[in-house]
Backbone as XML, in Angstrom:
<?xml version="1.0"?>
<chain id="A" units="angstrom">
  <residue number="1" name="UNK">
    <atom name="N" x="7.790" y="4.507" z="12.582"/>
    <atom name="CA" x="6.734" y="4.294" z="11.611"/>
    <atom name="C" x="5.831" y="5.524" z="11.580"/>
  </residue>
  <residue number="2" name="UNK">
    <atom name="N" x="5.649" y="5.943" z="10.708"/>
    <atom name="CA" x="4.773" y="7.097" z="10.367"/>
    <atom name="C" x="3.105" y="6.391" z="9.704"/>
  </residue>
  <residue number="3" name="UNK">
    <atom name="N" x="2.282" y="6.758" z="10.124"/>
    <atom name="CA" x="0.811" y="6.875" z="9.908"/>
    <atom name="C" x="0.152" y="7.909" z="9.699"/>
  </residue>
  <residue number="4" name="UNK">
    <atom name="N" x="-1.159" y="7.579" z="8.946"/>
    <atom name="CA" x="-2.175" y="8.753" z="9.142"/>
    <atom name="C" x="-3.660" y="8.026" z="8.543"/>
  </residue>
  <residue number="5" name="UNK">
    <atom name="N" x="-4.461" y="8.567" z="9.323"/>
    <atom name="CA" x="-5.942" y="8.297" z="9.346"/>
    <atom name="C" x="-6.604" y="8.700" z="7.546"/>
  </residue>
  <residue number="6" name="UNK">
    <atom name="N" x="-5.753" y="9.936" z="7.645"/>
    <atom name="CA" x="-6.501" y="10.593" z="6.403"/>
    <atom name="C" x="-7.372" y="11.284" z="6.853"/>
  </residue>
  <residue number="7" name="UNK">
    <atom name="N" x="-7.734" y="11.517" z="8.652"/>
    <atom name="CA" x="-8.700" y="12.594" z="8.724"/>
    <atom name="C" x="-7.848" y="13.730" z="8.882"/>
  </residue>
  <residue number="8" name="UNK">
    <atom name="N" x="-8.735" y="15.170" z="8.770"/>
    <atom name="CA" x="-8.173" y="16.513" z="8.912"/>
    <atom name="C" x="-8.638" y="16.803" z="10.580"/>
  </residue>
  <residue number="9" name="UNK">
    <atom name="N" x="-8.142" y="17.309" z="11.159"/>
    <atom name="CA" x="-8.700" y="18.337" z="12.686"/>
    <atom name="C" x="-7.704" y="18.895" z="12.922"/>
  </residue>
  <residue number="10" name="UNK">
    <atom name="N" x="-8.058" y="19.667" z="13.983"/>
    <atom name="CA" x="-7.578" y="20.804" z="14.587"/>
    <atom name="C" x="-6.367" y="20.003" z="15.993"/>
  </residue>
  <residue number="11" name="UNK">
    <atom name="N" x="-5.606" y="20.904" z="15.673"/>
    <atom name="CA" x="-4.027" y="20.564" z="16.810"/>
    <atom name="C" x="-4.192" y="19.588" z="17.705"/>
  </residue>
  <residue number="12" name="UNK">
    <atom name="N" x="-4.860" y="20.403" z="18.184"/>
    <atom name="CA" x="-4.932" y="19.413" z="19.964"/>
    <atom name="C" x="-5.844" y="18.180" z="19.471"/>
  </residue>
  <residue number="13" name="UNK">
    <atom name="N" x="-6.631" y="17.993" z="19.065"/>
    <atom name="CA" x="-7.334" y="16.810" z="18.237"/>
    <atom name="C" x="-6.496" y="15.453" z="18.075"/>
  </residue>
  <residue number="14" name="UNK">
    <atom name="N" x="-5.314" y="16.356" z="17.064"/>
    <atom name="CA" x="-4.282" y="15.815" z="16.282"/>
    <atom name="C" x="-3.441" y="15.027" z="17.234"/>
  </residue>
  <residue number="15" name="UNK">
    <atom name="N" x="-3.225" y="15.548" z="18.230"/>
    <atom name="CA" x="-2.514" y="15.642" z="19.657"/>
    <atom name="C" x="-3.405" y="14.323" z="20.171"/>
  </residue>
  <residue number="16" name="UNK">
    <atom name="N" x="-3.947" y="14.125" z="20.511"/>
    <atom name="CA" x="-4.714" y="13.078" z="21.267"/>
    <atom name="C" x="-5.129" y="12.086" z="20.108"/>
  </residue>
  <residue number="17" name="UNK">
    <atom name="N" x="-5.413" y="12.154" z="19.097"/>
    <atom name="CA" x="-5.748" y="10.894" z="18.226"/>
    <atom name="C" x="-3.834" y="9.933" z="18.181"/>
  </residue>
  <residue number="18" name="UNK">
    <atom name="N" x="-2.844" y="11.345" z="18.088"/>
    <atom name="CA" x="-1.788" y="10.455" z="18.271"/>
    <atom name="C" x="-1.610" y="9.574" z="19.309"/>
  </residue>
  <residue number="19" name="UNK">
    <atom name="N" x="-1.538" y="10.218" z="20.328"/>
    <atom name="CA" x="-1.230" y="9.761" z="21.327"/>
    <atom name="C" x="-2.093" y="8.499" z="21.854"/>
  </residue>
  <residue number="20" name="UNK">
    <atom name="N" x="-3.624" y="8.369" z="21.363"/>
    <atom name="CA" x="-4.627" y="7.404" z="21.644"/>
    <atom name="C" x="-4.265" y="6.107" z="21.127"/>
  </residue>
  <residue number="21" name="UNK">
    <atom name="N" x="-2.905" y="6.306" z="19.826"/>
    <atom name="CA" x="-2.317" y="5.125" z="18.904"/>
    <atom name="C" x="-1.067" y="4.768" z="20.075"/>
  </residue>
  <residue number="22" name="UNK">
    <atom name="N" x="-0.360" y="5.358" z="21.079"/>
    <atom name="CA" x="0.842" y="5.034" z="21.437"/>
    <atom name="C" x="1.764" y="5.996" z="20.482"/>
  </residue>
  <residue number="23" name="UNK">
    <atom name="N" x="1.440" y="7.031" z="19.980"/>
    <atom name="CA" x="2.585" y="7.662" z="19.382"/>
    <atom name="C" x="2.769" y="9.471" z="19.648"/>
  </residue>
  <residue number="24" name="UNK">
    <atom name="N" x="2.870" y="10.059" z="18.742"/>
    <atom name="CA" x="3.071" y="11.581" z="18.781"/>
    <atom name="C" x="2.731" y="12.146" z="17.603"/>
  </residue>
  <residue number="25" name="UNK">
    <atom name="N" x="2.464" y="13.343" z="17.555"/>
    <atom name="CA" x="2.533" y="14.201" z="16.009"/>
    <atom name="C" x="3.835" y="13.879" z="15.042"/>
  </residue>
  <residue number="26" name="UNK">
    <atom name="N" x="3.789" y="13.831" z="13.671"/>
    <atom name="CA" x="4.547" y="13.416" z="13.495"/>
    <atom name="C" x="5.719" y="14.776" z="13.227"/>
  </residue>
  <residue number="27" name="UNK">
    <atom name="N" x="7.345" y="14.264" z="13.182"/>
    <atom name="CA" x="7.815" y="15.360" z="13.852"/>
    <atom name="C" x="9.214" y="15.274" z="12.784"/>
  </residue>
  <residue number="28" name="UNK">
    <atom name="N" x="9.589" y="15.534" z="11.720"/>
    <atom name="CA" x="10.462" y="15.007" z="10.969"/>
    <atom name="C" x="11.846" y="15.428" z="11.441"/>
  </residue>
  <residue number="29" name="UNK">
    <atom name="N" x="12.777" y="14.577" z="11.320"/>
    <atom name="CA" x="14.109" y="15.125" z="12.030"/>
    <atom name="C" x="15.146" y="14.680" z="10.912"/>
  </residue>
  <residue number="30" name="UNK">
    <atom name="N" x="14.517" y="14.333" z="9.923"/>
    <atom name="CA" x="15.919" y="14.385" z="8.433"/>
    <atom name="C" x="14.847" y="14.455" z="7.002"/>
  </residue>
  <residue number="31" name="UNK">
    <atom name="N" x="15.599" y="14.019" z="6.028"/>
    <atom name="CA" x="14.613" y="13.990" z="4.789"/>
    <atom name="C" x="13.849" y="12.574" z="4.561"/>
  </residue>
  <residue number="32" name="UNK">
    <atom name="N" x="14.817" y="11.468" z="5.326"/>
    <atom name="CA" x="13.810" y="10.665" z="5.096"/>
    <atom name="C" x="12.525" y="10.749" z="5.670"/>
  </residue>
  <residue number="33" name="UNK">
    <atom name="N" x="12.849" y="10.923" z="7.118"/>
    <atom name="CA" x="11.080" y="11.327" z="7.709"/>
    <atom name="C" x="10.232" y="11.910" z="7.163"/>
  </residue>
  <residue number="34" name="UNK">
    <atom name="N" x="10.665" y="13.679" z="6.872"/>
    <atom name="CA" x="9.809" y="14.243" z="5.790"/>
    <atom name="C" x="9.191" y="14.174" z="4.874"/>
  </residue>
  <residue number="35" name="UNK">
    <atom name="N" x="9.679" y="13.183" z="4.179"/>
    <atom name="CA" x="9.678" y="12.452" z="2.638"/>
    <atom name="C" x="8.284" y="10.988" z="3.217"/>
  </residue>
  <residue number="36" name="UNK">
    <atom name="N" x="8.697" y="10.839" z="4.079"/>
    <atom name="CA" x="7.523" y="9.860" z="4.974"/>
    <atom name="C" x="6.123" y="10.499" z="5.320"/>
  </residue>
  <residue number="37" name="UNK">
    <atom name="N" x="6.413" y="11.646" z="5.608"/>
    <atom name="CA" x="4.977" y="12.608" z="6.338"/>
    <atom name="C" x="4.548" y="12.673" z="4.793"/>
  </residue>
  <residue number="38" name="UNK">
    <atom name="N" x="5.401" y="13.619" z="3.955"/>
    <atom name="CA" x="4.868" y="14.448" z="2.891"/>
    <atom name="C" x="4.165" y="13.115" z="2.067"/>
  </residue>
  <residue number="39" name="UNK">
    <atom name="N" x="4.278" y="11.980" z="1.549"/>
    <atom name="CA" x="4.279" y="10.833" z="1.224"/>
    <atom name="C" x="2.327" y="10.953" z="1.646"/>
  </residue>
  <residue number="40" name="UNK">
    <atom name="N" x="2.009" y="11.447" z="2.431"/>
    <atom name="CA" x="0.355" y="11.345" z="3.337"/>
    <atom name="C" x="0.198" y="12.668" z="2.669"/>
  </residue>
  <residue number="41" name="UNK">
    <atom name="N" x="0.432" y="13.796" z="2.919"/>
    <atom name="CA" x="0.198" y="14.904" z="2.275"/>
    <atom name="C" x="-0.201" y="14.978" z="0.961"/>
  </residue>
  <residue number="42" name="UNK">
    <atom name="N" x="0.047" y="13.756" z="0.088"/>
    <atom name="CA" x="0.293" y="13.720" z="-1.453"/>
    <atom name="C" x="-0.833" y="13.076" z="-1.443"/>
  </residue>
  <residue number="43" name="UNK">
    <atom name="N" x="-1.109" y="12.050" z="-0.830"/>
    <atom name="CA" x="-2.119" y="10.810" z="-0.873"/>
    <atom name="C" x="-3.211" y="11.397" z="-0.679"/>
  </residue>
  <residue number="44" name="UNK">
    <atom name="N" x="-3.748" y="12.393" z="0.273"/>
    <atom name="CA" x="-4.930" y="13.013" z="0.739"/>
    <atom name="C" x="-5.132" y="14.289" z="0.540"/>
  </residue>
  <residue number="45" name="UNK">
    <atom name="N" x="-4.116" y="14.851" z="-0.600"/>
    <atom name="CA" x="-4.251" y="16.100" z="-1.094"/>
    <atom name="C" x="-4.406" y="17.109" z="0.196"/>
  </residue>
  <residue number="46" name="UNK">
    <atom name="N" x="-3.482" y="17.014" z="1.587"/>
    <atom name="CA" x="-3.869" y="18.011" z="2.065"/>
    <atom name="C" x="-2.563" y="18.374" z="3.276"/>
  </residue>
  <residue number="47" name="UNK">
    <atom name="N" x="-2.529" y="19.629" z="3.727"/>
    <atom name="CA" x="-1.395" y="20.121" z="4.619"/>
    <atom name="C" x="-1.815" y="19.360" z="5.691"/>
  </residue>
  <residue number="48" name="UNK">
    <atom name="N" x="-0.537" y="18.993" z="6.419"/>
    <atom name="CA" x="-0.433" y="18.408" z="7.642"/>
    <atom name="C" x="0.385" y="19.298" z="8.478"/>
  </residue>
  <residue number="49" name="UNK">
    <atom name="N" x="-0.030" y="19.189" z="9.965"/>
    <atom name="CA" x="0.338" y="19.698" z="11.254"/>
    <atom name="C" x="1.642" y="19.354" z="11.706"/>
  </residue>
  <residue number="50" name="UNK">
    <atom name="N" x="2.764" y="19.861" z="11.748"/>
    <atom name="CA" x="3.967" y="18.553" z="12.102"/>
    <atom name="C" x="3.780" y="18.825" z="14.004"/>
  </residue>
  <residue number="51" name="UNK">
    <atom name="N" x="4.851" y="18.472" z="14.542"/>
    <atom name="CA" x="4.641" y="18.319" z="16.069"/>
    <atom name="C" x="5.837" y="19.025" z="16.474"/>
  </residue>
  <residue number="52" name="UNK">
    <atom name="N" x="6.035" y="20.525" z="15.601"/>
    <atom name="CA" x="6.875" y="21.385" z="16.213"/>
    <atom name="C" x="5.703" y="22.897" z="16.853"/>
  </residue>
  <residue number="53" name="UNK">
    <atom name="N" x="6.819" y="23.590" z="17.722"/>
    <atom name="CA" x="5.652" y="24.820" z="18.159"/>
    <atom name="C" x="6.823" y="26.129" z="18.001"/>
  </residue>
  <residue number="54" name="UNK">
    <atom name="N" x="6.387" y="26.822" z="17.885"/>
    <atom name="CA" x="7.576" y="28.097" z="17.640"/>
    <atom name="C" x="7.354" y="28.200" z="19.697"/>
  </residue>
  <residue number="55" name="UNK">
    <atom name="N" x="8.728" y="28.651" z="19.972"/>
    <atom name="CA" x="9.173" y="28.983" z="21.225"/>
    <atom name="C" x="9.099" y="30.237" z="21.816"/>
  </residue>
  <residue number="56" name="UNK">
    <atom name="N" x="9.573" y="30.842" z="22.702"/>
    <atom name="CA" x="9.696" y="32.571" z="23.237"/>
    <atom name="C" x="10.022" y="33.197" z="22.370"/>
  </residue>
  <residue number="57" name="UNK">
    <atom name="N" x="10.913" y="32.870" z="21.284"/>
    <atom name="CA" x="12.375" y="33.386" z="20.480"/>
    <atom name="C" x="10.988" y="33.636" z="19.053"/>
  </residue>
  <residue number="58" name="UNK">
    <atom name="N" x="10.931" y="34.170" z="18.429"/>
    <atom name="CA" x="9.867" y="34.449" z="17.528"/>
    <atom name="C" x="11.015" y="33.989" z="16.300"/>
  </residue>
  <residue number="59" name="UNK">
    <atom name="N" x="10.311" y="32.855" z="15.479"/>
    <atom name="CA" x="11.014" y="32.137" z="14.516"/>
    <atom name="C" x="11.791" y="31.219" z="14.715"/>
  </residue>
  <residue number="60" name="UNK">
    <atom name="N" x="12.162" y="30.830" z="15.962"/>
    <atom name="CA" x="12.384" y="29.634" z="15.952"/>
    <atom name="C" x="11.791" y="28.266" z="16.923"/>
  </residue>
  <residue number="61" name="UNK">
    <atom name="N" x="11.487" y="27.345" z="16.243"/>
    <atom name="CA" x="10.792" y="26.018" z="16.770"/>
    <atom name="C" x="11.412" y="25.054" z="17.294"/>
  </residue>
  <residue number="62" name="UNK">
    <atom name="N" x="10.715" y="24.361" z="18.507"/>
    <atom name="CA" x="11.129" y="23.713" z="18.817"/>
    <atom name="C" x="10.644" y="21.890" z="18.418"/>
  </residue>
  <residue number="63" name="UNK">
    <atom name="N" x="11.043" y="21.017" z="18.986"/>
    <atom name="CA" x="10.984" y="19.592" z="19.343"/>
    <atom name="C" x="9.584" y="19.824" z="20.018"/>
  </residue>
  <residue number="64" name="UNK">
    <atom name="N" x="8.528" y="18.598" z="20.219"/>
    <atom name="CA" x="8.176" y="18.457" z="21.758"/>
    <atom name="C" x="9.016" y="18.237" z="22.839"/>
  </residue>
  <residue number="65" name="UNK">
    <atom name="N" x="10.005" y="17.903" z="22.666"/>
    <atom name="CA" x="11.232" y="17.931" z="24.406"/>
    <atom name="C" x="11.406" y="19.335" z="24.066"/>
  </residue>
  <residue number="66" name="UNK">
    <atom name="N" x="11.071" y="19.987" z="23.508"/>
    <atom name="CA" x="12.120" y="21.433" z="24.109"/>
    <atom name="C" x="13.326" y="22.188" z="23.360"/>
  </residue>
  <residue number="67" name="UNK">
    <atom name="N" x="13.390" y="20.803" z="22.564"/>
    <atom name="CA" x="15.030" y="21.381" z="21.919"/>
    <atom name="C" x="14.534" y="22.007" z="20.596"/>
  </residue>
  <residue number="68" name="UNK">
    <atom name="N" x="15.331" y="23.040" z="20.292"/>
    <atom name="CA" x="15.342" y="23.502" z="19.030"/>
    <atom name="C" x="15.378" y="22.542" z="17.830"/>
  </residue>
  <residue number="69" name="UNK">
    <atom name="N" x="14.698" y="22.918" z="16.748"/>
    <atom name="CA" x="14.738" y="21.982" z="15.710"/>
    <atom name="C" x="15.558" y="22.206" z="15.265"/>
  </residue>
  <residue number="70" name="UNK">
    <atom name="N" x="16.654" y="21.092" z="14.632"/>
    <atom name="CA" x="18.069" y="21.057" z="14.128"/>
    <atom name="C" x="17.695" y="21.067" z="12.726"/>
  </residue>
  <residue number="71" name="UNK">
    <atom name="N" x="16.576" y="20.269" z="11.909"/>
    <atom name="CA" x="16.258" y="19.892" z="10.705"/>
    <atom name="C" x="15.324" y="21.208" z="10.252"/>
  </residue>
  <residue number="72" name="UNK">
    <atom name="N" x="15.066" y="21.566" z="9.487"/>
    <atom name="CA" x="13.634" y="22.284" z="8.886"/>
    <atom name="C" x="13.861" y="22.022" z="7.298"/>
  </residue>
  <residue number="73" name="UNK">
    <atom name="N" x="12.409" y="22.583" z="6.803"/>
    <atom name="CA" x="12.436" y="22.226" z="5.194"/>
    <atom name="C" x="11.081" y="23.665" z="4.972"/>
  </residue>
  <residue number="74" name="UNK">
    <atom name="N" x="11.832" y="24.443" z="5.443"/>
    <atom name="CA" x="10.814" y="26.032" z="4.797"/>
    <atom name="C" x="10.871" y="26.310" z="3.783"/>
  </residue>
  <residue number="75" name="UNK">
    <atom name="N" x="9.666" y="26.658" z="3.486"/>
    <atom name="CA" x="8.837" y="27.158" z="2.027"/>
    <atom name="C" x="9.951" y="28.612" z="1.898"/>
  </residue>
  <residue number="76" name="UNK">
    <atom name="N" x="9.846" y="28.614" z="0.624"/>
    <atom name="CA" x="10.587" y="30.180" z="0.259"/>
    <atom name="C" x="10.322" y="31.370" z="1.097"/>
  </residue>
  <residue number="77" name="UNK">
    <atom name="N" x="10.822" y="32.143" z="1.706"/>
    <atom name="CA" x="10.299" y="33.393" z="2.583"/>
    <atom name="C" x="9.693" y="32.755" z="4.158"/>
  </residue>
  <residue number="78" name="UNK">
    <atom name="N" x="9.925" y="31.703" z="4.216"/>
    <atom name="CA" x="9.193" y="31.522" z="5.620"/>
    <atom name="C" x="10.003" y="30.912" z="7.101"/>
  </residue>
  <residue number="79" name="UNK">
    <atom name="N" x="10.211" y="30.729" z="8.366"/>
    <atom name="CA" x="9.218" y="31.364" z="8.946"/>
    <atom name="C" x="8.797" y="32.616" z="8.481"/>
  </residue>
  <residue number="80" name="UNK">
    <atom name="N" x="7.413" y="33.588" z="8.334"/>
    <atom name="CA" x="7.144" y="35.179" z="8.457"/>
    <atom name="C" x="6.199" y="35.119" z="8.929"/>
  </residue>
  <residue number="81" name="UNK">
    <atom name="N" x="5.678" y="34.337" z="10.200"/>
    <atom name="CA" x="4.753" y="34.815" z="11.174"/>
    <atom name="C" x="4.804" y="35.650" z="12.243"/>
  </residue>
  <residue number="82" name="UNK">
    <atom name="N" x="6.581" y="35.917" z="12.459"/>
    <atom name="CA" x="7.151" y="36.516" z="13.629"/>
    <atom name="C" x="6.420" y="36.278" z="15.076"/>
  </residue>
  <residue number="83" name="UNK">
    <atom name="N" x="6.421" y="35.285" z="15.470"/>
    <atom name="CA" x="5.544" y="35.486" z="16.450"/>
    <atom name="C" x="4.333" y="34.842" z="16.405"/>
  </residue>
  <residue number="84" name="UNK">
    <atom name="N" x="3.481" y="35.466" z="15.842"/>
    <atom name="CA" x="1.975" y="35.424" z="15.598"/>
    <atom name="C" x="1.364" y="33.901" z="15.277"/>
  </residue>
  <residue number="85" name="UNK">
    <atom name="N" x="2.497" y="32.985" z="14.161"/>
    <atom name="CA" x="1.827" y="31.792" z="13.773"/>
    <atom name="C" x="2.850" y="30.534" z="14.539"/>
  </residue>
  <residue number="86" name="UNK">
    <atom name="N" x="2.332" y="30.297" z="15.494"/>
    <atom name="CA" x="3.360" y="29.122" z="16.375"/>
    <atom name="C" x="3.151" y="28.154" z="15.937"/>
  </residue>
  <residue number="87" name="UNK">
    <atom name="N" x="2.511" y="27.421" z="15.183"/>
    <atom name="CA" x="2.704" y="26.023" z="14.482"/>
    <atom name="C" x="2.927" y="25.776" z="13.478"/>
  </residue>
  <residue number="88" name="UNK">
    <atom name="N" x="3.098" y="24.778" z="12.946"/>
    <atom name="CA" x="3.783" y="24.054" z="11.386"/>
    <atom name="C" x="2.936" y="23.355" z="10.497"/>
  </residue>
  <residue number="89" name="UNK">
    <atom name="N" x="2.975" y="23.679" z="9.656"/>
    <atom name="CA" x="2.474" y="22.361" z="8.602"/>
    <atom name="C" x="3.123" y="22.319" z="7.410"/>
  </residue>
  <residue number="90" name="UNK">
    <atom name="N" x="2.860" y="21.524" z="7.275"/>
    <atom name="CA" x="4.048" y="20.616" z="5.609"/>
    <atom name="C" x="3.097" y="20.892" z="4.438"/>
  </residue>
  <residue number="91" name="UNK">
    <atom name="N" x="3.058" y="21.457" z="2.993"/>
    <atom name="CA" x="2.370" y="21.723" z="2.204"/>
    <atom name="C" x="2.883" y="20.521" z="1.357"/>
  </residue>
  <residue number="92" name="UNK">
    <atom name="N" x="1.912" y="20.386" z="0.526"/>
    <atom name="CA" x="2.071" y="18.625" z="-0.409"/>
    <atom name="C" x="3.550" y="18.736" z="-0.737"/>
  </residue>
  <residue number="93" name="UNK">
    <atom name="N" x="4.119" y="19.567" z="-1.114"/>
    <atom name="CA" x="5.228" y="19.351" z="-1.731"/>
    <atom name="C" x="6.356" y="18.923" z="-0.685"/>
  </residue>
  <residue number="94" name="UNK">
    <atom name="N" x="5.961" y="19.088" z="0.398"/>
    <atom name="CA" x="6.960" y="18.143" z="1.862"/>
    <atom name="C" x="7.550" y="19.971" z="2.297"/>
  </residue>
  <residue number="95" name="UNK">
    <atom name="N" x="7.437" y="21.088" z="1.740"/>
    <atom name="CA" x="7.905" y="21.936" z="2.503"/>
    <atom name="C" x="7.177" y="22.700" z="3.272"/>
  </residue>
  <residue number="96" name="UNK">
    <atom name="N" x="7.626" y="23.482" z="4.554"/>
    <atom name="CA" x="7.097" y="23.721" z="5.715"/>
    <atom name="C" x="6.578" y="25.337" z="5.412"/>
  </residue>
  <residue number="97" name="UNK">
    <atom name="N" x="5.529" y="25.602" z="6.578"/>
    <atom name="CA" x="5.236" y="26.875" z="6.314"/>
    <atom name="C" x="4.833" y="27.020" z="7.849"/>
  </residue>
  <residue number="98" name="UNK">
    <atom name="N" x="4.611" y="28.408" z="8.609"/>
    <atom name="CA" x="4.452" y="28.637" z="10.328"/>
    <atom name="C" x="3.136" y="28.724" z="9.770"/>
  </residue>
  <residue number="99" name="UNK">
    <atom name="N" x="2.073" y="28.445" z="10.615"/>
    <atom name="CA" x="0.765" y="28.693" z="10.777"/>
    <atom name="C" x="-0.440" y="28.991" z="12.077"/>
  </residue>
  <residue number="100" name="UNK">
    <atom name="N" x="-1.000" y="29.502" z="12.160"/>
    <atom name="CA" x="-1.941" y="29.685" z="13.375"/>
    <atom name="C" x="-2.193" y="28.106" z="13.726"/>
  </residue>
  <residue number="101" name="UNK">
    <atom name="N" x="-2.715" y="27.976" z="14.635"/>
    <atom name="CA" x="-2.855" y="26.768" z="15.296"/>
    <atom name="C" x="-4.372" y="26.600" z="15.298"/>
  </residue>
  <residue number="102" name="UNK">
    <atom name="N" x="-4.921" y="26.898" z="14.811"/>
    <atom name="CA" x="-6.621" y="27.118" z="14.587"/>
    <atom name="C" x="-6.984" y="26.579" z="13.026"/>
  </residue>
  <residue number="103" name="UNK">
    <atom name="N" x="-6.357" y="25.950" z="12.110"/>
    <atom name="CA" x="-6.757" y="25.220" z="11.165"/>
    <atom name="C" x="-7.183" y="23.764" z="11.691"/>
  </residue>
  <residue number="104" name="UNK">
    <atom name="N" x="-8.119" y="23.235" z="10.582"/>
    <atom name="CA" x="-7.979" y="21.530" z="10.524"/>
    <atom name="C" x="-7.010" y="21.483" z="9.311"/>
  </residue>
  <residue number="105" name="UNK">
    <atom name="N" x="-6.075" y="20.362" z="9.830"/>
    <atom name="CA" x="-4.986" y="19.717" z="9.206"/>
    <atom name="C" x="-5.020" y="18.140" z="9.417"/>
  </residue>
  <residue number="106" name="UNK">
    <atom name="N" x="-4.525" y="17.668" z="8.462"/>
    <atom name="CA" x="-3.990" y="16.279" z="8.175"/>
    <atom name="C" x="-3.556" y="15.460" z="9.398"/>
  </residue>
  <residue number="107" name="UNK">
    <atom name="N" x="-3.752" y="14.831" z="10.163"/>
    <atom name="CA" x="-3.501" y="14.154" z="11.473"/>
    <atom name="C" x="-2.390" y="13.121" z="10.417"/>
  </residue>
  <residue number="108" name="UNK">
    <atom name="N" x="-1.313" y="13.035" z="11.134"/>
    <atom name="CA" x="0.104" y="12.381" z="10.854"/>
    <atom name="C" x="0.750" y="12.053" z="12.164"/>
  </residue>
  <residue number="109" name="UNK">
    <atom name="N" x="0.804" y="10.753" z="12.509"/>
    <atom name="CA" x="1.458" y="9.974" z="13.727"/>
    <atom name="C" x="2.570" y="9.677" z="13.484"/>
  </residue>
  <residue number="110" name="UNK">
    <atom name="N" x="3.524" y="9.713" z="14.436"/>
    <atom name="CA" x="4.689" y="8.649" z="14.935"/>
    <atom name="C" x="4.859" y="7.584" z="15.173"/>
  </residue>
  <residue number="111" name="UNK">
    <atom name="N" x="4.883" y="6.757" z="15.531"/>
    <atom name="CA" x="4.556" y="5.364" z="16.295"/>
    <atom name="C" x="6.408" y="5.381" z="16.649"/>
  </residue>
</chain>
């Protein structure tokens, strides 16, 4: 089950309001999920945080366990943070873009 408050904050925020529900960031692993997050993105007019982190390897992200993400849904030209932008967020249209980890974004749970 996917949720969201409709408030915006910052990562680690995001991180603990999930987890305060029993769940996680939300973390899409096909199109239906995505289509579930982006679904909140549309509703509150605003980018959401997903619950991937770019790894050692510059451009590619992982899971929270660790594993490489098998799924992605990148915006035209992107990852191009090389490095520099280790987190994710979903732009209304459900596709992904790397970002600094220092925005407020859309809090989106797992359950």
């Amino acid at each position: 089950m996917i949720v969201s408050s409709g408030k915006t904050e910052e990562i680690e925020k995001s991180k603990t309001t999930c987890q305060g529900i029993g769940g996680r960031m939300a973390t899409p692993r096909n199109d239906a999920e995505n289509n579930g997050i982006s679904f909140f993105t549309i509703k509150h007019n605003q980018y959401a945080y997903l619950g991937l982190k770019e790894g050692p390897k510059a451009g590619v992200f992982h899971y929270p366990s660790g594993i490489p993400a098998l799924y992605t849904r990148w915006s035209k030209n992107e990852p191009s943070g090389q490095g520099q932008e280790n987190c994710v967020e979903m732009y209304t249209d459900g596709k992904w873009n790397d970002k600094g980890c220092n925005q407020r974004r859309l809090t989106v749970c797992e359950l």
